[in-house]
py3Dmol code that shows the C-alpha trace and the ligand (Angstrom):
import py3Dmol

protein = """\
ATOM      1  CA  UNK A   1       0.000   0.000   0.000  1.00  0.00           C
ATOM      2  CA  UNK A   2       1.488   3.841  -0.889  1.00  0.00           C
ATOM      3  CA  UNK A   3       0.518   6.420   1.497  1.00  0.00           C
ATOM      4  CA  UNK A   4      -0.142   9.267  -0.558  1.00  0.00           C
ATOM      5  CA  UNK A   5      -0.722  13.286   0.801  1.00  0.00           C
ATOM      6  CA  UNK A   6      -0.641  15.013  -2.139  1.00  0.00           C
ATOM      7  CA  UNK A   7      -3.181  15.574  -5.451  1.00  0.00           C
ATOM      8  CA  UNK A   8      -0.427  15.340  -7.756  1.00  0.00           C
ATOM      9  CA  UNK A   9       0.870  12.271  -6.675  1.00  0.00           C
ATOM     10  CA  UNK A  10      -2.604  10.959  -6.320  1.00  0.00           C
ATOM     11  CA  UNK A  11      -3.321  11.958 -10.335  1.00  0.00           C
ATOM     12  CA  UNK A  12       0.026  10.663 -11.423  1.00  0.00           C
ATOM     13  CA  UNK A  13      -0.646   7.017  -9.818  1.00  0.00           C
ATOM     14  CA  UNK A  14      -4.288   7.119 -11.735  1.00  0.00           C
ATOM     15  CA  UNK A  15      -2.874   7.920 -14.640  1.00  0.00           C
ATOM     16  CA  UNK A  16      -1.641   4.553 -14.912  1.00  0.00           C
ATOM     17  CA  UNK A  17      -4.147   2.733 -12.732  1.00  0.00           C
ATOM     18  CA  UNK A  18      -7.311   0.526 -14.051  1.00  0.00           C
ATOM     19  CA  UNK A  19     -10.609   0.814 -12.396  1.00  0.00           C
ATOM     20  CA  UNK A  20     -11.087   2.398  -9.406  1.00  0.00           C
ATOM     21  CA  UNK A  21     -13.239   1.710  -6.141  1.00  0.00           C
ATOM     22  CA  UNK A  22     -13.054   4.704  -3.394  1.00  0.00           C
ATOM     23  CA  UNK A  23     -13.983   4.564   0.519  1.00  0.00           C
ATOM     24  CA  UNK A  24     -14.107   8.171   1.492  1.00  0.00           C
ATOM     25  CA  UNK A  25     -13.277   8.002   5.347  1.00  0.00           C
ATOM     26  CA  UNK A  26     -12.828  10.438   7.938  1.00  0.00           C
ATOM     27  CA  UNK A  27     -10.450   7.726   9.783  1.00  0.00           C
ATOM     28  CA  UNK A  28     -10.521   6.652  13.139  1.00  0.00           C
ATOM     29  CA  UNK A  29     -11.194   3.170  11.289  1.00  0.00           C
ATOM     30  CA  UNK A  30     -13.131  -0.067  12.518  1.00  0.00           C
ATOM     31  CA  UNK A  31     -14.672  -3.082  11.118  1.00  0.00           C
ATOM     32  CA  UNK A  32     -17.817  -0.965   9.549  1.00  0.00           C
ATOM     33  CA  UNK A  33     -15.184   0.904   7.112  1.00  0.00           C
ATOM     34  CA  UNK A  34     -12.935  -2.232   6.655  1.00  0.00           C
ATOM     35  CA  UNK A  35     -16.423  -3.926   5.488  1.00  0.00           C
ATOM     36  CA  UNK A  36     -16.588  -0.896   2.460  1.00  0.00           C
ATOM     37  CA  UNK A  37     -13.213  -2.063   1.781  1.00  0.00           C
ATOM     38  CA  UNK A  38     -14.109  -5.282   1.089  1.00  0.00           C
ATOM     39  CA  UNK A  39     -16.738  -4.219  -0.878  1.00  0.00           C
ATOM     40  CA  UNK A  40     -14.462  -2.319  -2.793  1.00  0.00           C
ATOM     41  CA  UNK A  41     -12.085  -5.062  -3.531  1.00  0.00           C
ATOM     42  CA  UNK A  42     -14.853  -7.226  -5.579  1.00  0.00           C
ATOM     43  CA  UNK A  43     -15.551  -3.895  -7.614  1.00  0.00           C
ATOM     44  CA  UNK A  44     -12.503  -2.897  -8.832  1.00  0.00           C
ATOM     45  CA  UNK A  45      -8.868  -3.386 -10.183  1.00  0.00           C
ATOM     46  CA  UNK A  46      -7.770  -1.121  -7.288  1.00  0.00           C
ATOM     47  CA  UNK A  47      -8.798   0.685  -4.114  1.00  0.00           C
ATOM     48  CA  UNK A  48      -7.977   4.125  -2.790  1.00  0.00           C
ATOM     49  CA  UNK A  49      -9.310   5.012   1.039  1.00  0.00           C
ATOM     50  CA  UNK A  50      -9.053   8.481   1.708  1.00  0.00           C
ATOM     51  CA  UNK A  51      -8.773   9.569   4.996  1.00  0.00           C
ATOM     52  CA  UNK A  52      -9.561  13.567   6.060  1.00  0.00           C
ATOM     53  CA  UNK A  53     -11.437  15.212   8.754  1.00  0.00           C
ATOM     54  CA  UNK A  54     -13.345  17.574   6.585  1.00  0.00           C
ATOM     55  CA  UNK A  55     -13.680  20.467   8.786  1.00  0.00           C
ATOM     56  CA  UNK A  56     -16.369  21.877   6.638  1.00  0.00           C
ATOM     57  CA  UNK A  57     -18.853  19.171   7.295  1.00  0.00           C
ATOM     58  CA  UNK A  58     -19.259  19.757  11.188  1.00  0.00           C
ATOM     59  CA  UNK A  59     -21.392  22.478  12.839  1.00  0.00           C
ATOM     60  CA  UNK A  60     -20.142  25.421  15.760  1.00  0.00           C
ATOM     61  CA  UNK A  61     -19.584  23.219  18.953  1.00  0.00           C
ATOM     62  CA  UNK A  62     -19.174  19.689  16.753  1.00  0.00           C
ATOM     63  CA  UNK A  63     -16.931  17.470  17.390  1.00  0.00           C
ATOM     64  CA  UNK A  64     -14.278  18.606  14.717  1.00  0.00           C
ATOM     65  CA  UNK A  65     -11.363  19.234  17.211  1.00  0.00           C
ATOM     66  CA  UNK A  66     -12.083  16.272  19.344  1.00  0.00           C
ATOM     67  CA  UNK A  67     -12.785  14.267  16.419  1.00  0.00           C
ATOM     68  CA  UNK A  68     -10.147  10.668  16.924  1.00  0.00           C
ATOM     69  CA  UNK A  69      -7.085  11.090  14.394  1.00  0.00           C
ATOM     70  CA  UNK A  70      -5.654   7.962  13.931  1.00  0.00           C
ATOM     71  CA  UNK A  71      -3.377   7.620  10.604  1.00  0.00           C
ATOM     72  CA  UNK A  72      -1.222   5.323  11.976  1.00  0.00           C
ATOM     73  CA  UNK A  73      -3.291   2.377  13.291  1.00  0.00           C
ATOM     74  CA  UNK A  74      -5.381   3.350   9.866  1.00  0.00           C
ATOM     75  CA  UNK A  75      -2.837   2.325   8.071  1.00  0.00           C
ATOM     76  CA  UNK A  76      -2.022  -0.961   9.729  1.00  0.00           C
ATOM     77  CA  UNK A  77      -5.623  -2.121   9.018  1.00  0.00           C
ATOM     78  CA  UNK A  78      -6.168  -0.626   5.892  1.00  0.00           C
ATOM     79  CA  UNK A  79      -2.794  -2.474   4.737  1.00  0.00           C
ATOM     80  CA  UNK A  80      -3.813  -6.077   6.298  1.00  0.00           C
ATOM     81  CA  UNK A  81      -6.918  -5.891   3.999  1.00  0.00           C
ATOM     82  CA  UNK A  82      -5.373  -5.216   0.778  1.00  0.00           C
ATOM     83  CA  UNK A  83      -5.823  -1.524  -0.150  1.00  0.00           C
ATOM     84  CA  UNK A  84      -3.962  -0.156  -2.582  1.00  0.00           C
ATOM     85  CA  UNK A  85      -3.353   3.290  -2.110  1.00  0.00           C
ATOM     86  CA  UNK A  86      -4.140   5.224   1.150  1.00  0.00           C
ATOM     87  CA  UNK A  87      -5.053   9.220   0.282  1.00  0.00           C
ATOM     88  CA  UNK A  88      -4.238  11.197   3.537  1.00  0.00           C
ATOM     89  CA  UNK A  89      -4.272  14.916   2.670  1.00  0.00           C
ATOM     90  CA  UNK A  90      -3.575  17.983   4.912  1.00  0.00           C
ATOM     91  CA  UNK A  91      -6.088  20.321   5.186  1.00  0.00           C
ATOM     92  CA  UNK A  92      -4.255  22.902   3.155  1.00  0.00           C
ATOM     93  CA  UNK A  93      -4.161  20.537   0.606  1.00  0.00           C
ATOM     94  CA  UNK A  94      -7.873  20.399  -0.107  1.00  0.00           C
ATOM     95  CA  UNK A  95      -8.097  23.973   1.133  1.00  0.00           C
ATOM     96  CA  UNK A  96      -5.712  25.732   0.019  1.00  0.00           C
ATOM     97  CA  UNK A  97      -6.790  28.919   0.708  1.00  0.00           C
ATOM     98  CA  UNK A  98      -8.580  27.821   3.999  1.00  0.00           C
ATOM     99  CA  UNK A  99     -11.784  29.152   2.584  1.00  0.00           C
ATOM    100  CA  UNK A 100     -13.928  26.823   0.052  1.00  0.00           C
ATOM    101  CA  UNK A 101     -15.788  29.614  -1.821  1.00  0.00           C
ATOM    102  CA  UNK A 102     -17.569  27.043  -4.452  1.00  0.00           C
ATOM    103  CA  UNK A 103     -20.139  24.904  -2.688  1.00  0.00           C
ATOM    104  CA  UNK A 104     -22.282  21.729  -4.108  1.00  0.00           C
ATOM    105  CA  UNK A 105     -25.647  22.431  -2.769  1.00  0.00           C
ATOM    106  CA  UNK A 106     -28.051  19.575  -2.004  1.00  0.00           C
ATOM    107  CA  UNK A 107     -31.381  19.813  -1.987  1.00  0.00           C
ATOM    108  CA  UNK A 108     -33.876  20.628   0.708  1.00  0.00           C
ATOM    109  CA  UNK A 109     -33.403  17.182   2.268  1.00  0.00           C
ATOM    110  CA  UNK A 110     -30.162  18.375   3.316  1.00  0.00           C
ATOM    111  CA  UNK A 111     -32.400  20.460   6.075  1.00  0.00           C
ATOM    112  CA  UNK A 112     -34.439  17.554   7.087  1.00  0.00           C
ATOM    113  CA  UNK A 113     -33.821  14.295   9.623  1.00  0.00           C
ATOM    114  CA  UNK A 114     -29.634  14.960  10.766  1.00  0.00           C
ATOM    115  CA  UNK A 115     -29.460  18.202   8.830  1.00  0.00           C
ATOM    116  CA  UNK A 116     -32.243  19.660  11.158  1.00  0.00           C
ATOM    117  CA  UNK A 117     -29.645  19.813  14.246  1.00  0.00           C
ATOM    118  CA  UNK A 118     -26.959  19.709  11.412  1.00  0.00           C
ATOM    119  CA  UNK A 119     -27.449  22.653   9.342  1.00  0.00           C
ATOM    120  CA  UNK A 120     -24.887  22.668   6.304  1.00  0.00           C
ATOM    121  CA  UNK A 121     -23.406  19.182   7.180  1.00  0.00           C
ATOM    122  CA  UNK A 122     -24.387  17.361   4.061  1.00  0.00           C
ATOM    123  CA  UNK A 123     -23.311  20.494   1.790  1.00  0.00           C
ATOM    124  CA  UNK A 124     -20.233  20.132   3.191  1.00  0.00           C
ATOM    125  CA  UNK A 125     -20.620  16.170   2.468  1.00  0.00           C
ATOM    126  CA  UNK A 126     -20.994  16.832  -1.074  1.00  0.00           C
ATOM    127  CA  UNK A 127     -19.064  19.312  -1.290  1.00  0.00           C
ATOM    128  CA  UNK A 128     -15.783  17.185   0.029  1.00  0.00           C
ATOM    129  CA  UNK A 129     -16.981  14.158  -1.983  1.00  0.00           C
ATOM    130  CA  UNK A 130     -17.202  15.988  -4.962  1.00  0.00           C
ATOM    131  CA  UNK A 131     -13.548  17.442  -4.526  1.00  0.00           C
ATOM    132  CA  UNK A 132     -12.451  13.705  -3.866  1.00  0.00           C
ATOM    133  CA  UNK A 133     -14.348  12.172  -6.425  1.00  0.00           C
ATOM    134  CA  UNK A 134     -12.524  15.144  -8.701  1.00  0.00           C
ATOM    135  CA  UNK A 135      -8.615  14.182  -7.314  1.00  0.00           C
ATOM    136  CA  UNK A 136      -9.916  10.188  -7.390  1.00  0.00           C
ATOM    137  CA  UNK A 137     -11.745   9.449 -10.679  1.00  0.00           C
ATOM    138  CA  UNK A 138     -12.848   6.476  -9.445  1.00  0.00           C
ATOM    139  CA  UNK A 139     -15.455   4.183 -11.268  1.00  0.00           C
ATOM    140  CA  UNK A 140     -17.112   3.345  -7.988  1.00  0.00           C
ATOM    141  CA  UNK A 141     -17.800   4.557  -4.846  1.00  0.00           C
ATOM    142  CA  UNK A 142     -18.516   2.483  -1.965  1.00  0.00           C
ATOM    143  CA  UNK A 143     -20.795   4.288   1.183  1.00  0.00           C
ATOM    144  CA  UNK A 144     -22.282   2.756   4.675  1.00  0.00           C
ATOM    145  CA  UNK A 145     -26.009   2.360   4.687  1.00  0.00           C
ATOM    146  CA  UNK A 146     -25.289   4.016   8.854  1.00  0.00           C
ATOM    147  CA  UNK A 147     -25.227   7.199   7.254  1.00  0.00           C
ATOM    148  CA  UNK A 148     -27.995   6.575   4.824  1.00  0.00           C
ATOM    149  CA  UNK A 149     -29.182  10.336   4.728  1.00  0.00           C
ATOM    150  CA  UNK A 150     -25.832  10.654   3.334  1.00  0.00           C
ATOM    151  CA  UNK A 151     -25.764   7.405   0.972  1.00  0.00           C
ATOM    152  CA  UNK A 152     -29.421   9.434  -0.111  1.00  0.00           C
ATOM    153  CA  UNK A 153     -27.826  13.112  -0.608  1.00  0.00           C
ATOM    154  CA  UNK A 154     -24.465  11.362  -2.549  1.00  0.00           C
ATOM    155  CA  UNK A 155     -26.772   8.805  -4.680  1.00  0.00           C
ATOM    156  CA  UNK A 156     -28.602  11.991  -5.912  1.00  0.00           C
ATOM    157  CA  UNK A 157     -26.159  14.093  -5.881  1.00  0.00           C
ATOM    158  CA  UNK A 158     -24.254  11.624  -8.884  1.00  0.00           C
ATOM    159  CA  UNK A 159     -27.620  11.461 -10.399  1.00  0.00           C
ATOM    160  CA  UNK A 160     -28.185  14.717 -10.723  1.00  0.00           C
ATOM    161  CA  UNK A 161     -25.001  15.973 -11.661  1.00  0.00           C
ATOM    162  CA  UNK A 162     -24.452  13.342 -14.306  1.00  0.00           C
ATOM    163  CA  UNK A 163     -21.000  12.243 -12.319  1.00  0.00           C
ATOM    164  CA  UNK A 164     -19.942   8.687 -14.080  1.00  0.00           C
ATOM    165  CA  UNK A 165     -19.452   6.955 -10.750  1.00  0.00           C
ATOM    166  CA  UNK A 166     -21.693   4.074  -9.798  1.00  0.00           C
ATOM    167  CA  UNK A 167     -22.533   4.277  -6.023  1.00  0.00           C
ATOM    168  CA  UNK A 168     -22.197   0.977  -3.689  1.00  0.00           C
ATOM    169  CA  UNK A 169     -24.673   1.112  -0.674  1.00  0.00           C
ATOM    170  CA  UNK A 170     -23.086  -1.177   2.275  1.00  0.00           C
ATOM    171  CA  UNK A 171     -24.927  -2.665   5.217  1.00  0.00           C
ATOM    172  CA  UNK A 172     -24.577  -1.597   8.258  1.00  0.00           C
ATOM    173  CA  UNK A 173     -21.847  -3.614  10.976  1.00  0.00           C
ATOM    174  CA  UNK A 174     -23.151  -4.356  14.287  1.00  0.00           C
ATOM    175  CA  UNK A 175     -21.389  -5.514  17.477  1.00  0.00           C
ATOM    176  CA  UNK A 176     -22.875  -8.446  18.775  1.00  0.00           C
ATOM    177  CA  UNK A 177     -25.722  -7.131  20.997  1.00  0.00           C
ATOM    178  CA  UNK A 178     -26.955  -4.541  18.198  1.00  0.00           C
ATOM    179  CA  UNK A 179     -25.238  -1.411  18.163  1.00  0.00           C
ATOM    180  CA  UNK A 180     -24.044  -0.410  14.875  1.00  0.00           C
ATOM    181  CA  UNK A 181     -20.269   0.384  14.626  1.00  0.00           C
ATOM    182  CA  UNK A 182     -19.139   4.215  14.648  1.00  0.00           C
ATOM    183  CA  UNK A 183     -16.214   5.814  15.658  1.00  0.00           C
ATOM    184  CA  UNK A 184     -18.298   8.492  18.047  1.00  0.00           C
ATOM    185  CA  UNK A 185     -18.726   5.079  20.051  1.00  0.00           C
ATOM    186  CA  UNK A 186     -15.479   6.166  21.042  1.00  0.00           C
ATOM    187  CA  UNK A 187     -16.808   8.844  23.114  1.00  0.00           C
ATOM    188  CA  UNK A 188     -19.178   6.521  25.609  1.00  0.00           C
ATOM    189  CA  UNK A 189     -18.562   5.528  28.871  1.00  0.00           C
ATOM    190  CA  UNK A 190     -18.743   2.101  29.736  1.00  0.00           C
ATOM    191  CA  UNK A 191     -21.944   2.401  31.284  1.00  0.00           C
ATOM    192  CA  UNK A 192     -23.229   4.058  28.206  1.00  0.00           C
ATOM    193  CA  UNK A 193     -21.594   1.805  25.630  1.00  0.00           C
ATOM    194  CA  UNK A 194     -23.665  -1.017  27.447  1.00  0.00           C
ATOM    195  CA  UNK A 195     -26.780   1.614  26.866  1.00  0.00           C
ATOM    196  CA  UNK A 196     -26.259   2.123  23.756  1.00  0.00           C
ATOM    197  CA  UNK A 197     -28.146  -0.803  21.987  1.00  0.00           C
ATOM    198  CA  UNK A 198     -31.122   0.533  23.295  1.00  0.00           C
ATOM    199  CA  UNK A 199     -31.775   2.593  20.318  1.00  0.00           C
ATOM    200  CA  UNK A 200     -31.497  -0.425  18.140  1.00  0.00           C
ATOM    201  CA  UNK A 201     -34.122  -2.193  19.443  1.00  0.00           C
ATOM    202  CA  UNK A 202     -36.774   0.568  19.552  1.00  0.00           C
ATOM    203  CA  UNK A 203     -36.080   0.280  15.221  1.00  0.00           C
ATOM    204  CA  UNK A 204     -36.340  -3.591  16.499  1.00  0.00           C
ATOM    205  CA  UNK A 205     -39.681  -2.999  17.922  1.00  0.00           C
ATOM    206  CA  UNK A 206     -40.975  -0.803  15.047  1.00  0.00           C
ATOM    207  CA  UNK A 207     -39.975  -2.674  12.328  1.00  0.00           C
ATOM    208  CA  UNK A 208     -41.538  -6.011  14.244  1.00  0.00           C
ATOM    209  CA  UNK A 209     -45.008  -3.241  14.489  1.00  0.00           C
ATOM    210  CA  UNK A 210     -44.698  -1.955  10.579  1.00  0.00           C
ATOM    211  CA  UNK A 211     -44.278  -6.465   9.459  1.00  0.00           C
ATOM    212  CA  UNK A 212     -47.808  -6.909  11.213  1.00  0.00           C
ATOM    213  CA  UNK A 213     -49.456  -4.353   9.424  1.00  0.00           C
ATOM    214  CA  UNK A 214     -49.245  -1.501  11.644  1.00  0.00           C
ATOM    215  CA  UNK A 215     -49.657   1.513   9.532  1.00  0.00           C
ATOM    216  CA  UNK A 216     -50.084   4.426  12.124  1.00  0.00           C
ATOM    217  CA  UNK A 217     -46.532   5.638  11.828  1.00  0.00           C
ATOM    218  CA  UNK A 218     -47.163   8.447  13.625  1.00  0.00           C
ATOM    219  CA  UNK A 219     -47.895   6.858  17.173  1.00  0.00           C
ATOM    220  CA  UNK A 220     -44.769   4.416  16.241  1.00  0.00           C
ATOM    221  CA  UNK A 221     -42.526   6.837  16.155  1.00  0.00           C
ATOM    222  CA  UNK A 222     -43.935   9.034  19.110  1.00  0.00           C
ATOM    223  CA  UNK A 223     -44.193   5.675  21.372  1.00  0.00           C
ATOM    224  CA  UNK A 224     -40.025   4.683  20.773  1.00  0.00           C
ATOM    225  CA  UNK A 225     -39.249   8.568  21.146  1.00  0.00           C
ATOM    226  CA  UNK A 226     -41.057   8.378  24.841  1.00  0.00           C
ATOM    227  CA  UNK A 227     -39.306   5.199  25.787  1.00  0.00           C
ATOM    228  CA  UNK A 228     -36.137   6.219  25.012  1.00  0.00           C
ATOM    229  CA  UNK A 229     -36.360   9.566  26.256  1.00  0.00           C
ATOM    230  CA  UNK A 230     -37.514   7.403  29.905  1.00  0.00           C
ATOM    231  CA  UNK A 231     -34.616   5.646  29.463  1.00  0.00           C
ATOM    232  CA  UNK A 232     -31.895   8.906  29.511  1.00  0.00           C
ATOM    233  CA  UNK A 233     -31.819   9.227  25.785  1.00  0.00           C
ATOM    234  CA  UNK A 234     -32.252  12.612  24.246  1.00  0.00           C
ATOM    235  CA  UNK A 235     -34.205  11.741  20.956  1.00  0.00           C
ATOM    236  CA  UNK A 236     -33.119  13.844  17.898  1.00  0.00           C
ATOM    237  CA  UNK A 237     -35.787  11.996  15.832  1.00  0.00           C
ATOM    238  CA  UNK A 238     -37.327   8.831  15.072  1.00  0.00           C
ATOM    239  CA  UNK A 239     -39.288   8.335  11.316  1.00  0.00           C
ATOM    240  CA  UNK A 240     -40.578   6.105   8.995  1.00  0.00           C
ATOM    241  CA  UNK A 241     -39.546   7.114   5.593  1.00  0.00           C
ATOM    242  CA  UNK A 242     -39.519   5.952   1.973  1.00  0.00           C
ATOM    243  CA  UNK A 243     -36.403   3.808   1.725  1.00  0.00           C
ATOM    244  CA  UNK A 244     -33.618   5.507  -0.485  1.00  0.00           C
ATOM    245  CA  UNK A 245     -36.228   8.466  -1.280  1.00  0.00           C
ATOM    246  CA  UNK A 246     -36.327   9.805   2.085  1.00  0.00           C
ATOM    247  CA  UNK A 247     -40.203  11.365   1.706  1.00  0.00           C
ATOM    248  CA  UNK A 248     -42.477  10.774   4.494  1.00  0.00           C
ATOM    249  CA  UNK A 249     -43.567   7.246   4.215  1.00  0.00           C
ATOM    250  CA  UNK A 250     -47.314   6.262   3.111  1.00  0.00           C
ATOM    251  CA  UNK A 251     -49.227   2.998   4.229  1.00  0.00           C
ATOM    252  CA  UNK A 252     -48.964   1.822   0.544  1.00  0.00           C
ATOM    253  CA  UNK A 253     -45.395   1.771   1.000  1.00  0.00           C
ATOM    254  CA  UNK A 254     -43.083  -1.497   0.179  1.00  0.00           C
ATOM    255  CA  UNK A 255     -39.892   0.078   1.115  1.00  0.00           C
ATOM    256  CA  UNK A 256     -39.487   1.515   3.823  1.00  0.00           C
ATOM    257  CA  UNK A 257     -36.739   2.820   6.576  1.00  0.00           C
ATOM    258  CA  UNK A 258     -36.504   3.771  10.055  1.00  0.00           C
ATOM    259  CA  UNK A 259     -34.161   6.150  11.210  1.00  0.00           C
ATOM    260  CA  UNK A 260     -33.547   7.350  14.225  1.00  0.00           C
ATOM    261  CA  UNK A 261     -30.852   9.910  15.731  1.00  0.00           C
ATOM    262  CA  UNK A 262     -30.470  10.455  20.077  1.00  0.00           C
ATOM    263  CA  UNK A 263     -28.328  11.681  22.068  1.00  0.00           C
ATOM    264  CA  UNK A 264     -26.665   9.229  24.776  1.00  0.00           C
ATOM    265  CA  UNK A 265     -25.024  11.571  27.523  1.00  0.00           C
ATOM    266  CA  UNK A 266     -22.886  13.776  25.487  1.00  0.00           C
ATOM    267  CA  UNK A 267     -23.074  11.798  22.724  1.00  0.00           C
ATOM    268  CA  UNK A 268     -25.052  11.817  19.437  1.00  0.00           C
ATOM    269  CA  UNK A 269     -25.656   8.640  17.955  1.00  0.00           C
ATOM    270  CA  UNK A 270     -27.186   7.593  14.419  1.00  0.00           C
ATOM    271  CA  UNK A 271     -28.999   4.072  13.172  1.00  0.00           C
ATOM    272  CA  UNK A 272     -31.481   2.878  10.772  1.00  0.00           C
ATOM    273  CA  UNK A 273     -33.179  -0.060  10.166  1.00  0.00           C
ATOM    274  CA  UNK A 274     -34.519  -0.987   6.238  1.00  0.00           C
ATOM    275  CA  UNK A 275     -37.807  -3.150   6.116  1.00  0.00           C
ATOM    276  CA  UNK A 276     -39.238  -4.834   3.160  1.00  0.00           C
ATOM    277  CA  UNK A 277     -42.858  -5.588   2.962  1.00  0.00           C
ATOM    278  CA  UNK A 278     -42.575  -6.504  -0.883  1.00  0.00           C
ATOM    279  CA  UNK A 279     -43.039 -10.187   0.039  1.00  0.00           C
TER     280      UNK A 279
END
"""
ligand_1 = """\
10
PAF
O -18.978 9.358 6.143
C -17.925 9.988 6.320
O -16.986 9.532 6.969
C -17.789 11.396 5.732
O -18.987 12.082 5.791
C -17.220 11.398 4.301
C -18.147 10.702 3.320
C -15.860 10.728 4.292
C -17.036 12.853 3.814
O -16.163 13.567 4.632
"""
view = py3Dmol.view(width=600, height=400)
view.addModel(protein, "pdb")
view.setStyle({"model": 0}, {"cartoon": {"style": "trace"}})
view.addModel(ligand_1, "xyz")
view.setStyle({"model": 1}, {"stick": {}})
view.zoomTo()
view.show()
């Protein structure tokens, strides 16, 4: 594996490489990312992992300086599993000027579900992918279904914008009792990290609601929000959506998600759960 910082390099190693699969990463990597890797591998003659903090995707009092930086154990992993070339830039490298003037702007999902607490994450989101995607060229593009508002924004943000890159929606990786990998898991307490599969199994007990025919998403969603709010969560939000579309979802509905964001102490954690009523 070549550990590369810089967009020149970067270009003058495509130049001569096949097709591409990408894992955009922040870092701070666990079995979750390592599974996009994977992915990656069956898709492609090569794989590039980028790894950058992208200051421009967090809010006023995020996590941005706390956020884990971890190059070095990154690159032990990413190595063991067979990725070709790790893309680690500075931040003056992808900012040059330490102001990004030229935005990509999603659309008004971008405001709803994470981007209600989060306003301007997911234009920063596209924003950085699209700058990556630029430097990368890759042929595909491989994305966890954890962050599926984001999977949603960066599937239509390719459509839309006529970028050739085929997106690769992965599934979720859960520890054994539920909770989906992340690396703000980092941030709980023990206490809390034994907590913390609690807001798995309220999209447990929805989903289980939605299979026998319960159609009143409404009470759904406001009876998991009480329960986990009695049990020291903060919810964010809990709702039943069109899967991949993200519009409020309808009775008549075959695909559907659940998504759910709460805060656990200090905090914020993220899951979803897809159900399919097509057969
Ligand atoms: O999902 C992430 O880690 C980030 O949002 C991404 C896609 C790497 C963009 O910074």
């Amino acid at each position: 594996m070549q550990i590369l910082s810089t967009i020149a390099e970067l270009r003058a190693w495509r130049k001569q490489a096949g097709t591409v699969a990408f894992v955009p990463t922040m870092g701070n990597l666990h079995n979750g990312h390592l599974s996009l890797v994977q992915e990656a591998r069956k898709n492609a003659d090569a794989v590039v992992v980028s790894i950058f903090v992208n200051r421009i995707q967090f809010g006023q009092g995020e996590d941005f300086d706390k956020y884990p930086r971890t190059l070095e154990q990154d690159a032990e992993k990413l190595q063991q599993v067979g990725v070709d070339i790790l893309f680690a830039p500075a931040e003056e490298e992808l900012y040059p000027t330490g102001k990004q003037l030229y935005f990509v702007e999603p659309p008004m999902l971008q405001n709803e579900l994470c981007g209600k607490s989060r306003p301007g994450h997911f234009r920063g989101v596209t924003t950085v992918v699209s700058k990556l995607f630029n430097i990368v060229q890759p042929n595909v593009a491989c994305f966890g279904k954890k962050d599926y508002q984001q999977l949603a924004v960066l599937t239509g943000m390719v459509q839309d914008l006529n970028m050739n890159i085929r997106i690769i929606p992965v599934a979720i990786e859960r520890a054994s009792n539920g909770l989906a990998l992340s690396s703000r898991n980092g941030y709980l307490t023990k206490e809390e990290l034994h907590q913390a599969p609690q807001l798995y199994q309220q999209l447990l007990a929805i989903a289980a609601e939605i299979k026998k025919g319960n159609t009143d998403y409404t009470t759904l969603e406001q009876k998991a929000t009480t329960a986990l709010n009695q049990q020291g969560w903060r919810v964010d939000y809990i709702e039943i959506r069109q899967a991949h579309s993200l519009v409020k979802a309808q009775p008549s509905d075959k695909e559907i998600v659940i998504l759910a964001a709460a805060v656990l102490g200090r905090t914020r954690l993220i899951d979803n759960l897809e159900v399919d009523l097509s057969h």
